[in-house]
Backbone bond lengths (Angstrom), bond angles and torsions (degrees), N, CA, C in turn:
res aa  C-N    CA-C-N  psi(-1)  N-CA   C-N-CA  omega(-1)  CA-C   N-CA-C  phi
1 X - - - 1.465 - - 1.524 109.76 -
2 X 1.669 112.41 140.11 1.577 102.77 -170.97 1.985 90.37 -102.72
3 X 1.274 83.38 116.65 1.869 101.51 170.61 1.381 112.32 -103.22
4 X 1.576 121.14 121.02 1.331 138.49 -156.02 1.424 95.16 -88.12
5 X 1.297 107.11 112.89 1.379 109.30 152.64 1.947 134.97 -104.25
6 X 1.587 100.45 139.41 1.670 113.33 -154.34 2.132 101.23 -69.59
7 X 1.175 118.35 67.15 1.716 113.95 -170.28 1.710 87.94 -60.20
8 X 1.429 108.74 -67.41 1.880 96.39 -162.41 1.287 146.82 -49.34
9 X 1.825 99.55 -50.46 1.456 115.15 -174.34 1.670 110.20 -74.40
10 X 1.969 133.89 -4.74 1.381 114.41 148.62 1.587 111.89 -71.66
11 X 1.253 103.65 -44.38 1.630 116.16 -175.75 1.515 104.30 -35.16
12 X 1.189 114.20 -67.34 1.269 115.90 -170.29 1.516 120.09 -108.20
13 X 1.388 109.45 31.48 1.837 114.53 157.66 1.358 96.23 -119.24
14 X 1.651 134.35 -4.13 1.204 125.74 -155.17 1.446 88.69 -128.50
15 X 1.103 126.29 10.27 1.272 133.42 160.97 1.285 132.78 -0.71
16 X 1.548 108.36 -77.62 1.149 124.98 169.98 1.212 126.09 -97.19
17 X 1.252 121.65 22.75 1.207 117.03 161.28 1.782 135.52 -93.84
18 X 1.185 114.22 131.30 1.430 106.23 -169.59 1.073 144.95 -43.00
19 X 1.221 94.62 4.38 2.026 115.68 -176.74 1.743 104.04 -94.04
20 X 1.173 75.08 -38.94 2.043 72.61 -176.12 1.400 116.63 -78.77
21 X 1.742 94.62 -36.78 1.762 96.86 -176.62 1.203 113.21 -75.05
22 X 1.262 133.70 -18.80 1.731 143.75 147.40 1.515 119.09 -40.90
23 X 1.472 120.90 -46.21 1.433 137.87 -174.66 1.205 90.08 -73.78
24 X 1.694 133.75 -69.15 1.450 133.87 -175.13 1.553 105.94 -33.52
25 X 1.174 103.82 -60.33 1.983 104.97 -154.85 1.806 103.15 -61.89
26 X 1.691 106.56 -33.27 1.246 88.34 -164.46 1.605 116.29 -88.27
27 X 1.743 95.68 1.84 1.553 99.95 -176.26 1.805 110.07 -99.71
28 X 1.701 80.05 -7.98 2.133 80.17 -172.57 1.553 106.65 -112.43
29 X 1.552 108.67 -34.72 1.586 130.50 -176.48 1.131 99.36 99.52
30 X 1.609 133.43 -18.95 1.569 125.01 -174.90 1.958 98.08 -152.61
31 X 1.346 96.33 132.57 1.475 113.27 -170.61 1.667 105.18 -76.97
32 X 1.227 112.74 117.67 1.197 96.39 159.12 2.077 102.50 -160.69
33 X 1.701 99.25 51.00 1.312 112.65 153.46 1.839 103.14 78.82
34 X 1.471 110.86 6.27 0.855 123.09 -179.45 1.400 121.67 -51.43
35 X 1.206 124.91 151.14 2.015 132.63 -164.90 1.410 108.77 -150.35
36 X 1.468 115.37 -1.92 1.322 114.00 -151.03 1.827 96.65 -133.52
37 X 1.282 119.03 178.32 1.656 126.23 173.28 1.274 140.15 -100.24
38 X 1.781 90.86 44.16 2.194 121.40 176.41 1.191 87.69 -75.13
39 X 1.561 119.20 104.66 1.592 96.90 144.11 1.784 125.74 -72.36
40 X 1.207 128.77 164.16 1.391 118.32 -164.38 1.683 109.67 -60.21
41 X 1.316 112.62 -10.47 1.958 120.69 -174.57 1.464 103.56 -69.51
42 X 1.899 97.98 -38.95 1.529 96.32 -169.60 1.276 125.35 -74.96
43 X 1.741 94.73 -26.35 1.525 112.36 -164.48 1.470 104.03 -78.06
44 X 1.272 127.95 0.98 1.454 139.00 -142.19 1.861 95.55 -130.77
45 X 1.230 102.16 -42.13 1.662 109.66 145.48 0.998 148.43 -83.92
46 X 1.576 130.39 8.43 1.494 133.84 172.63 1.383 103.75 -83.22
47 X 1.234 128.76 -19.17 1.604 113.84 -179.14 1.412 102.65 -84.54
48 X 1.097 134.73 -61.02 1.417 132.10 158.17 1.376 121.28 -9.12
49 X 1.664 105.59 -61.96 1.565 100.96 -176.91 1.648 118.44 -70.79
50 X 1.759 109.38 -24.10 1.291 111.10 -166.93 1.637 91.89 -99.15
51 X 1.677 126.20 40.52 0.986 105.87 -173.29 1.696 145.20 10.34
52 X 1.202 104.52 71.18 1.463 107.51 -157.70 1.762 102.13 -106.59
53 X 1.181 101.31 130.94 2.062 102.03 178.76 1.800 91.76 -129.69
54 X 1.172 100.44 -169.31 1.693 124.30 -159.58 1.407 105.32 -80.95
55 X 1.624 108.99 -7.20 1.399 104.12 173.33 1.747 109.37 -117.21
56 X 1.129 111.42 20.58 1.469 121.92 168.00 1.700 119.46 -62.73
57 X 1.502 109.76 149.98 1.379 115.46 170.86 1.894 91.50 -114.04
58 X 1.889 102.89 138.91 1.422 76.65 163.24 1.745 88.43 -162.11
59 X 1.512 101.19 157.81 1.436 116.59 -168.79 1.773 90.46 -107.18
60 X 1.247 91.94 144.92 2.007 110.47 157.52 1.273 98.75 -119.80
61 X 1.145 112.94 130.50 1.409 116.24 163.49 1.722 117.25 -117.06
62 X 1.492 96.34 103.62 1.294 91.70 -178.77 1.575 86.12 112.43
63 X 1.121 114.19 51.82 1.842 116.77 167.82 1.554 129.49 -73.04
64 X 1.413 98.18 -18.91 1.925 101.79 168.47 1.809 88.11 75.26
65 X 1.337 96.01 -132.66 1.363 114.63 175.81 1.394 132.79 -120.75
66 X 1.663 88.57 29.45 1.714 98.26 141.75 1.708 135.50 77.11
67 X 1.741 77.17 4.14 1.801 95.14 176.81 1.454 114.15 -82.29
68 X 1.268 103.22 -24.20 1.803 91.91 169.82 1.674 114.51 -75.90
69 X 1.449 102.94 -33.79 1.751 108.01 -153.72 1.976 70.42 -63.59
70 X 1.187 116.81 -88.19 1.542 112.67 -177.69 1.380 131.15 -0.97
71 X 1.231 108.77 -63.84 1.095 133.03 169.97 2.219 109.26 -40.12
72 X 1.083 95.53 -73.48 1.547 112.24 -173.30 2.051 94.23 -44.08
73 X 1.723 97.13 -44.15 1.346 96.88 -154.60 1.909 113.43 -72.01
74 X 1.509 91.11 -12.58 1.503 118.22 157.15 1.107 130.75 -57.21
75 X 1.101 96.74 -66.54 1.508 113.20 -171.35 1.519 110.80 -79.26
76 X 1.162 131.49 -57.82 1.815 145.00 173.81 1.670 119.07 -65.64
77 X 1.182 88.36 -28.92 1.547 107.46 177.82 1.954 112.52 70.82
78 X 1.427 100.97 13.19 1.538 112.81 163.81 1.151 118.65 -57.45
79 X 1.273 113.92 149.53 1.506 131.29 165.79 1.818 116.46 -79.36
80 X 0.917 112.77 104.57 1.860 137.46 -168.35 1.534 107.15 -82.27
81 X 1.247 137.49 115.08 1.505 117.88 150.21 1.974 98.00 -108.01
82 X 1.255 104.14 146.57 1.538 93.49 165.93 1.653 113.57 -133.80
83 X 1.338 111.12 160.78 1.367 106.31 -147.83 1.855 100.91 -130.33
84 X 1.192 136.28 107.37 0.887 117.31 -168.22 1.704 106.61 -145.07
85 X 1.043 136.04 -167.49 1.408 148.31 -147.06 1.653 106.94 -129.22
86 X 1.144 127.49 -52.18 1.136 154.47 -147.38 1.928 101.60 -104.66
87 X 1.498 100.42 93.88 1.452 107.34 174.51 1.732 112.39 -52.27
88 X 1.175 131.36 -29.40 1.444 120.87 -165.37 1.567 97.37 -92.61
89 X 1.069 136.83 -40.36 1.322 158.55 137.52 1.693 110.23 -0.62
90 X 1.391 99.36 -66.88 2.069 112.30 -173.97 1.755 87.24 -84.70
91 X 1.213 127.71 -26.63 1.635 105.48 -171.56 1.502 103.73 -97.96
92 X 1.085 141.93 8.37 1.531 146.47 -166.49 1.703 82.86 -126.69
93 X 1.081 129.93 -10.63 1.774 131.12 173.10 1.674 93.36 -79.33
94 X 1.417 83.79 -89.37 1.759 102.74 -173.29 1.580 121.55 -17.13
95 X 1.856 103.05 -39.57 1.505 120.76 -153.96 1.656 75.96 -78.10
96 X 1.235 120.12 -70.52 1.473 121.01 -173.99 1.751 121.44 -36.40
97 X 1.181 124.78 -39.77 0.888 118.15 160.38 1.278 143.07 -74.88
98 X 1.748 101.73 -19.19 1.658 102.59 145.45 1.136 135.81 -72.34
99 X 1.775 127.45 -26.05 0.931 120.26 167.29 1.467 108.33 -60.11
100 X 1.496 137.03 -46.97 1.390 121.89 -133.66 2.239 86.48 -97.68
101 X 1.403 107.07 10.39 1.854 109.51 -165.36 1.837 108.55 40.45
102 X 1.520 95.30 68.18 1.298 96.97 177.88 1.600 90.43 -122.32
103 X 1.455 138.17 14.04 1.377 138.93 -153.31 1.426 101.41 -55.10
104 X 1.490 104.02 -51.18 1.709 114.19 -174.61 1.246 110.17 -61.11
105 X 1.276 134.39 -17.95 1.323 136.96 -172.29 1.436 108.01 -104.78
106 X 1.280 148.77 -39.08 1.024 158.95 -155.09 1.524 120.76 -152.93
107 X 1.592 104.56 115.80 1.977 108.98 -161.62 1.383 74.27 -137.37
108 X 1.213 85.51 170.95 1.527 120.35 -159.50 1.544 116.96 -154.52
109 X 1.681 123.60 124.14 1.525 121.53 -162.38 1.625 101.58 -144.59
110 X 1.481 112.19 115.54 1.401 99.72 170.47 1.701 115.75 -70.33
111 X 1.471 107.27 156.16 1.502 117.81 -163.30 1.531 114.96 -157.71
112 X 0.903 118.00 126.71 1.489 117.63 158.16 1.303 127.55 -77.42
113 X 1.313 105.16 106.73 1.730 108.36 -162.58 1.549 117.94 -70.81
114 X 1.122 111.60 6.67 1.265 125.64 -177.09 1.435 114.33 -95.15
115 X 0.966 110.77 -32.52 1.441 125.29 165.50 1.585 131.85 -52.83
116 X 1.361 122.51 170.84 1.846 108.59 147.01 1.816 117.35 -59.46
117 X 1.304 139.79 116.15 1.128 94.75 151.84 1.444 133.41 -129.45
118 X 1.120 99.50 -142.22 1.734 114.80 -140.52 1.536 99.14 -88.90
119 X 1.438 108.33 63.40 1.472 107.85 -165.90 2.034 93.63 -144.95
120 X 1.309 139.73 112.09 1.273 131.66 171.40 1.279 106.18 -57.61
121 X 1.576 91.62 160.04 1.369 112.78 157.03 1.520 142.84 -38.83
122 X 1.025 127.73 122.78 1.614 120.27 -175.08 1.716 118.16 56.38
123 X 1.428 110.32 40.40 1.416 98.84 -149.40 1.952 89.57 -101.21
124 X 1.109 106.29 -18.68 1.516 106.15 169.86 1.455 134.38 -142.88
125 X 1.182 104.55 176.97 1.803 103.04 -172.79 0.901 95.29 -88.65
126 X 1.329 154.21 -60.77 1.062 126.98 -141.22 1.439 114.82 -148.13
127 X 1.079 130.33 138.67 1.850 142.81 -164.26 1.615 128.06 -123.96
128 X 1.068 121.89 99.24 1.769 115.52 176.42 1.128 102.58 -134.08
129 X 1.628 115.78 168.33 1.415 129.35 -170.21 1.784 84.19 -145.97
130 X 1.494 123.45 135.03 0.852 125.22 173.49 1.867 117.92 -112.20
131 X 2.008 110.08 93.24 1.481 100.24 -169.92 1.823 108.95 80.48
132 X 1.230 113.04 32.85 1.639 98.92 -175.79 1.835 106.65 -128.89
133 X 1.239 107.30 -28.75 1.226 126.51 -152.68 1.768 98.48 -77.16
134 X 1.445 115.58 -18.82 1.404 136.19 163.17 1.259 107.04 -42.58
135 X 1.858 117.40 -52.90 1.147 115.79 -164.89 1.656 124.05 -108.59
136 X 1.349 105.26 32.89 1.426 128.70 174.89 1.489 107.01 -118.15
137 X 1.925 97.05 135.48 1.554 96.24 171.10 1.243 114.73 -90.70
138 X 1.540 124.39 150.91 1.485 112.37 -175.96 1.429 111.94 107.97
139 X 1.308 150.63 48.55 1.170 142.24 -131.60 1.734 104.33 -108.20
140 X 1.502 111.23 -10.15 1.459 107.51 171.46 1.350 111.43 -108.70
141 X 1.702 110.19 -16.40 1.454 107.37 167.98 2.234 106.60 -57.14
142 X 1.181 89.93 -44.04 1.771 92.71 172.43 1.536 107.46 -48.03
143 X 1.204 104.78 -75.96 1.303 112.83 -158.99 1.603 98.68 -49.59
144 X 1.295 139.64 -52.07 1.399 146.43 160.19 1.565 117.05 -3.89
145 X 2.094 89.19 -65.03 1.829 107.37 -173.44 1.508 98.51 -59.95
146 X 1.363 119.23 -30.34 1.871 115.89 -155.81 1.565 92.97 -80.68
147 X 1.399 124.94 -26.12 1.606 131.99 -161.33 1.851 90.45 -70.01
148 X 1.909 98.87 -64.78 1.021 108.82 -164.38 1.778 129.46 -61.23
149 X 1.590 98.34 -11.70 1.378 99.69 -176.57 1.168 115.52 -118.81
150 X 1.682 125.99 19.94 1.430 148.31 166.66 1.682 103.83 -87.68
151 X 1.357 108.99 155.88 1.449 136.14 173.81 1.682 93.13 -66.26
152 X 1.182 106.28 171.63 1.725 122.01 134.06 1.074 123.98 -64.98
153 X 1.512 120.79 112.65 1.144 103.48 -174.14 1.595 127.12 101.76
154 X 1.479 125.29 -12.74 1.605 161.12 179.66 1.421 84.22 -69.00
155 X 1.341 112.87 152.09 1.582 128.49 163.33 1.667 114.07 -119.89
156 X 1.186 100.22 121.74 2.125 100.33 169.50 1.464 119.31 -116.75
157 X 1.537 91.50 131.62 1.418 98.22 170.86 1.533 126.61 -152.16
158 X 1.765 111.82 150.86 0.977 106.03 -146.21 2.271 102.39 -158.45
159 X 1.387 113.51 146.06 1.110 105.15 -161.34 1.250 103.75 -121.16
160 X 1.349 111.96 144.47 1.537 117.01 -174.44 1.585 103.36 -131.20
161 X 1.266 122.45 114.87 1.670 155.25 165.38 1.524 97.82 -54.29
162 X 0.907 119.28 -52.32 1.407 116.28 -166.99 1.799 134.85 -88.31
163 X 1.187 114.43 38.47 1.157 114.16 -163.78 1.593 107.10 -97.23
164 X 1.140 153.40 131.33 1.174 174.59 -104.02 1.368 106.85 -134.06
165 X 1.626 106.06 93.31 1.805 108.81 -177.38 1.486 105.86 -107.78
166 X 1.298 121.33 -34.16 1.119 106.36 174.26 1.489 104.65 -153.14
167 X 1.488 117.14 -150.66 1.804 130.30 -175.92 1.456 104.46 -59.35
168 X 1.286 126.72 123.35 1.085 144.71 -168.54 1.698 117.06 -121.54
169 X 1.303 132.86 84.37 1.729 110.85 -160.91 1.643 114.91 -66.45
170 X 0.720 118.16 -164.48 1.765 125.85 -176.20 1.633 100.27 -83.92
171 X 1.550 118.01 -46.42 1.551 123.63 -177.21 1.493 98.53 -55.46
172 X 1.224 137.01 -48.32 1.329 147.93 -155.76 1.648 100.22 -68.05
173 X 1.515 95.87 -77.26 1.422 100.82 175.92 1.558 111.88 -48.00
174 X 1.146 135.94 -5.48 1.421 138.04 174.20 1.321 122.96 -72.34
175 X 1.574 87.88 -53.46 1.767 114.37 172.34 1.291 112.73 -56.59
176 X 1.329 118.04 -71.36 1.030 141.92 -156.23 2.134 93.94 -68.45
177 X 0.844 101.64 1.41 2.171 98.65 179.47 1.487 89.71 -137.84
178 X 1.038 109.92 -8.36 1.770 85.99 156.46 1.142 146.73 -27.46
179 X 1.223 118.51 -26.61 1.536 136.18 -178.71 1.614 129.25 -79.27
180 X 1.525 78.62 -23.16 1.657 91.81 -172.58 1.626 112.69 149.34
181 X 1.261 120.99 -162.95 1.391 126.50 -178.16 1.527 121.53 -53.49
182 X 0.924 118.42 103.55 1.818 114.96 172.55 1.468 117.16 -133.22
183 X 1.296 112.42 145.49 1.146 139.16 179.76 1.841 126.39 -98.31
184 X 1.131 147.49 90.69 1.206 131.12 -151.81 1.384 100.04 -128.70
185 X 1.611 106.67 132.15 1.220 123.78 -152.65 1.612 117.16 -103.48
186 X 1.224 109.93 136.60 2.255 94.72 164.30 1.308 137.08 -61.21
187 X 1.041 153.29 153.20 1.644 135.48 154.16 1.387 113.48 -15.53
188 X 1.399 119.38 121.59 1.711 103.82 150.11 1.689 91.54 93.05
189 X 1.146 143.77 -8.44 1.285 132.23 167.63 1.813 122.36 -60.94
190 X 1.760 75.04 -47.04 1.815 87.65 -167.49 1.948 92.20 -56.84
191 X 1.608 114.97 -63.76 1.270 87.83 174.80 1.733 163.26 -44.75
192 X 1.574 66.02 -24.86 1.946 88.90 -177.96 1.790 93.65 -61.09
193 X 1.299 103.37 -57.36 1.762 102.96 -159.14 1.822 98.24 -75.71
194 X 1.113 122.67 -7.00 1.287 98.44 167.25 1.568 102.58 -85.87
195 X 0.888 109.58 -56.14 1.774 102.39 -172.17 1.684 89.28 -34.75
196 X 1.300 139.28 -100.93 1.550 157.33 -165.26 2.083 93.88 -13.62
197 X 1.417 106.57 -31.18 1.491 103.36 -172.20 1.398 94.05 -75.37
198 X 0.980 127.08 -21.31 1.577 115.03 -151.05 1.486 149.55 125.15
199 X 2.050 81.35 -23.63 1.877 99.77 -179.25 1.192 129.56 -88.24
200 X 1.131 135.58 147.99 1.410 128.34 169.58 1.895 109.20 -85.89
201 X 1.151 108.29 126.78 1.647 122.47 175.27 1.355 106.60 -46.26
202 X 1.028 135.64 163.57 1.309 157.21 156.15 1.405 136.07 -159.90
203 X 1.452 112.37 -9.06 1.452 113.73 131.52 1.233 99.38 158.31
204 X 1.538 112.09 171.98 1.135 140.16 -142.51 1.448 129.21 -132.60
205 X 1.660 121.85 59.08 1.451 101.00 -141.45 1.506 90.89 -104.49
206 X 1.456 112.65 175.44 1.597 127.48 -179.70 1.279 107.24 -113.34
207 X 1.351 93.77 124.74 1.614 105.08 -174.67 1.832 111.30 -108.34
208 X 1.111 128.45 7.92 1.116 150.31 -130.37 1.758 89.38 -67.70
209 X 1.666 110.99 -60.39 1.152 100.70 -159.72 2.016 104.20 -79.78
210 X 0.992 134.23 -40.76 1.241 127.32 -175.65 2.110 86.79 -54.25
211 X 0.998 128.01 -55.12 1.438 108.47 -155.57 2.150 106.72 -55.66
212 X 1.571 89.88 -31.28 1.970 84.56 168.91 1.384 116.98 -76.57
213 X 1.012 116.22 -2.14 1.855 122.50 -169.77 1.940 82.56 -89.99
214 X 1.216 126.70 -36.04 1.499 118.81 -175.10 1.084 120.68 -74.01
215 X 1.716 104.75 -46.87 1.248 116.76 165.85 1.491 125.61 -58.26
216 X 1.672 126.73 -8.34 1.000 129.45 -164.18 2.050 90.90 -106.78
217 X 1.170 125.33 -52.07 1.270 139.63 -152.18 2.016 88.85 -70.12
218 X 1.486 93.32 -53.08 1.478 110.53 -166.42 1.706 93.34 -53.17
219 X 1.262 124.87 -31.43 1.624 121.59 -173.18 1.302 115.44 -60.98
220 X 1.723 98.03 -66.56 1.396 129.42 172.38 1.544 115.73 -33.44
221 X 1.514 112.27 -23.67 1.594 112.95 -157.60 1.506 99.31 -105.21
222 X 1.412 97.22 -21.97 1.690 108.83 -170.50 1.130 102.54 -84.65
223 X 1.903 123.81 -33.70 1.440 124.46 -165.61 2.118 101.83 -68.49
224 X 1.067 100.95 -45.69 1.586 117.12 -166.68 1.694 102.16 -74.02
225 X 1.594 120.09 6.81 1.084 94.85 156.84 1.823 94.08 -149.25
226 X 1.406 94.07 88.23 1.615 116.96 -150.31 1.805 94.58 -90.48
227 X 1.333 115.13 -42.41 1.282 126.69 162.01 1.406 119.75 -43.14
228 X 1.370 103.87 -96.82 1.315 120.14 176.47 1.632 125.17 -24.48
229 X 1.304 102.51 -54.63 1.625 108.59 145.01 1.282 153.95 -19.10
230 X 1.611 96.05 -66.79 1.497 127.00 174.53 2.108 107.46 -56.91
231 X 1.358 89.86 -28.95 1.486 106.25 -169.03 1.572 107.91 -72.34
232 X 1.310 109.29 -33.05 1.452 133.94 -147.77 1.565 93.99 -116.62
233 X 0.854 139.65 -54.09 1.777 140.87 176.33 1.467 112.74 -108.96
234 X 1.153 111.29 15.89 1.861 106.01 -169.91 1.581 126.43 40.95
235 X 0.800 113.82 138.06 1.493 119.41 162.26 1.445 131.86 6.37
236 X 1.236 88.09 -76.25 2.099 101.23 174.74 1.253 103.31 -55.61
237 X 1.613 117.54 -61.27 1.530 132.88 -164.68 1.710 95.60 -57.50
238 X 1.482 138.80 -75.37 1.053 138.43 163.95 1.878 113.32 -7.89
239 X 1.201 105.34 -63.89 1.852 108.76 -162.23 1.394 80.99 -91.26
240 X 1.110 159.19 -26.07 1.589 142.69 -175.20 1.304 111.77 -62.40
241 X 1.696 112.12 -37.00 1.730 115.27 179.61 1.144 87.67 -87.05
242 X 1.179 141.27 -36.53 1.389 112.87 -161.16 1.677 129.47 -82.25
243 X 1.188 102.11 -10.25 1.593 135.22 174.27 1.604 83.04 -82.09
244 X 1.331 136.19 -89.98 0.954 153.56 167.81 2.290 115.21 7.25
245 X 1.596 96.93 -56.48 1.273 133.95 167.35 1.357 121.32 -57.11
246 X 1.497 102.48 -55.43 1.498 119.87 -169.80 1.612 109.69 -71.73
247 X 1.488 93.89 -48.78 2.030 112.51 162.72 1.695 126.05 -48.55
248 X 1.185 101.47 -18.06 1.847 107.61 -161.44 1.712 95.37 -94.38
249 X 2.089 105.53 -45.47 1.070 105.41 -175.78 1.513 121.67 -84.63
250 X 1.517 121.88 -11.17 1.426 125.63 157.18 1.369 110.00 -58.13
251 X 1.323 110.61 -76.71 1.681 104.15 168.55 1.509 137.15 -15.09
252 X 1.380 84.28 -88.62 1.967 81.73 170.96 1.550 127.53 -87.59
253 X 1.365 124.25 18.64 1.023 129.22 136.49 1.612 132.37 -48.41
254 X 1.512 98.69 -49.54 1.913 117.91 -178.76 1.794 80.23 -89.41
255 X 1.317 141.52 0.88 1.331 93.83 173.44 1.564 114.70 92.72
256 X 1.664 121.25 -19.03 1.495 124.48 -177.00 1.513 111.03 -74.13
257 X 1.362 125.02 -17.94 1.340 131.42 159.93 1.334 111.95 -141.30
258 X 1.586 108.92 137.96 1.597 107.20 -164.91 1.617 102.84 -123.18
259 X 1.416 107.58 172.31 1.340 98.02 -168.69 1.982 106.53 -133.83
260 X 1.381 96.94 108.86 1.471 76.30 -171.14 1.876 113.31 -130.54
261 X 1.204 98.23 126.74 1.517 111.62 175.19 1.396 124.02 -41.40
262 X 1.601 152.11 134.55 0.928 146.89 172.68 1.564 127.84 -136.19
263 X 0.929 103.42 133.87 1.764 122.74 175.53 1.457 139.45 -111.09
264 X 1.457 105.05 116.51 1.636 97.46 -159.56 1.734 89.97 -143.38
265 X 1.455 90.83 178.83 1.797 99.02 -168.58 1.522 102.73 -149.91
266 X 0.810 86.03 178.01 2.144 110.78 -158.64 1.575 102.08 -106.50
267 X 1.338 120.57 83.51 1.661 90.29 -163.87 1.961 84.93 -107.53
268 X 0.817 142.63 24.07 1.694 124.82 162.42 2.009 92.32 -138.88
């Protein structure tokens, strides 16, 4: 039986509490509200790749709760919109960016990414979703919105967990979508539909084993505070991620689902 387990809405109502931001640091090394499989090297390289400076426009799609978009808008001094699904998610964003008075720099709009959205034309340089695009139906209608709301010349990028390396059983694939909506892809898809969007490739790297090293640390951090937890997600919710955890890092550990980063550009 596939039993749904709740990963976001503790993640991001439990936000600020010291249990989680403890679990984050020791599974990422640096907090920044993370849910997804950035290790801090990568996260430390997406501005680089999306060439981004202080006079940048740039969309997240699929911001969670908004500690990176913040973060970047901190650190780079870019202009951030982030776009996400998940009401506790855009208000645990927003709140952050009032605390840190980054408001002007970094907004935040819930959205159904499945949709058109509520973002003009050509309105920025540059676009990534980090691990999100898995959980949207429609995967060239996306890639489409990222074409259509980039510059000439804008770079997008975006990572997909789920790509199909080898034998996968039905229990697995059970586990492993526990969370919610997912989409899992063949070799060579993600490229096909970016070319069809519009982008030109620029590469393609495999992140496969650092994303099980997260999934493995992220377990470990959750197991050792097995209590505290139980209190905070109950029981079921507790062993659902953690089954959940244990599944992501068997997987792409052997390589049966791989995870690979991608980079493409806007050239008309």
């Amino acid at each position: 039986m596939h039993i749904l387990v709740d990963l976001y809405n503790p993640a991001y109502g439990n936000y600020e509490l010291d249990l989680y931001r403890q679990i984050r640091i020791e599974t990422y090394g640096e907090d920044f509200g993370q849910t997804s499989w950035v290790t801090t090297e990568e996260s430390n390289e997406i501005p680089k790749l999306l060439k981004l400076t202080s006079d940048s426009a740039v969309l997240e799609v699929g911001c969670g709760s908004g500690g990176y978009a913040v973060h970047l808008a901190a650190s780079v001094g870019c202009r951030i919109q982030g776009l996400d699904i998940n009401p506790l998610g855009i208000k645990n964003a927003r709140n952050l960016a009032r605390e840190q008075k980054l408001e002007a720099l970094a907004q935040f709009e819930e959205c159904d990414l499945s949709t058109p959205w509520p973002v003009q034309d050509t309105q920025f340089d540059a676009v990534f979703a980090n691990d999100v695009l898995c959980h949207i139906p429609g995967r060239l209608h996306v890639l489409e919105e990222m074409f259509r709301v980039l510059r000439p010349g804008g770079r997008m990028l975006f990572s997909d967990a789920l790509l199909i390396g080898g034998m996968v059983s039905h229990e697995e694939i059970a586990t492993r979508s526990a969370i919610g909506y997912y989409v899992f892809s063949p070799p060579g898809e993600n490229e096909r539909l970016i070319a069809a969007a519009g982008f030109h490739l620029l590469s393609a790297s495999d992140t496969s084993q650092a994303a099980a090293g997260i999934a493995e640390r992220w377990h470990k951090a959750r197991s050792e505070r097995r209590e505290d937890l139980i209190q905070a997600e109950g029981e079921d919710g507790f062993a659902g991620l953690q089954r959940f955890l244990s599944c992501v890092q068997t997987l792409t550990s052997q390589r049966r689902l791989l995870r690979r980063v991608y980079l493409a550009e806007k050239n008309r």
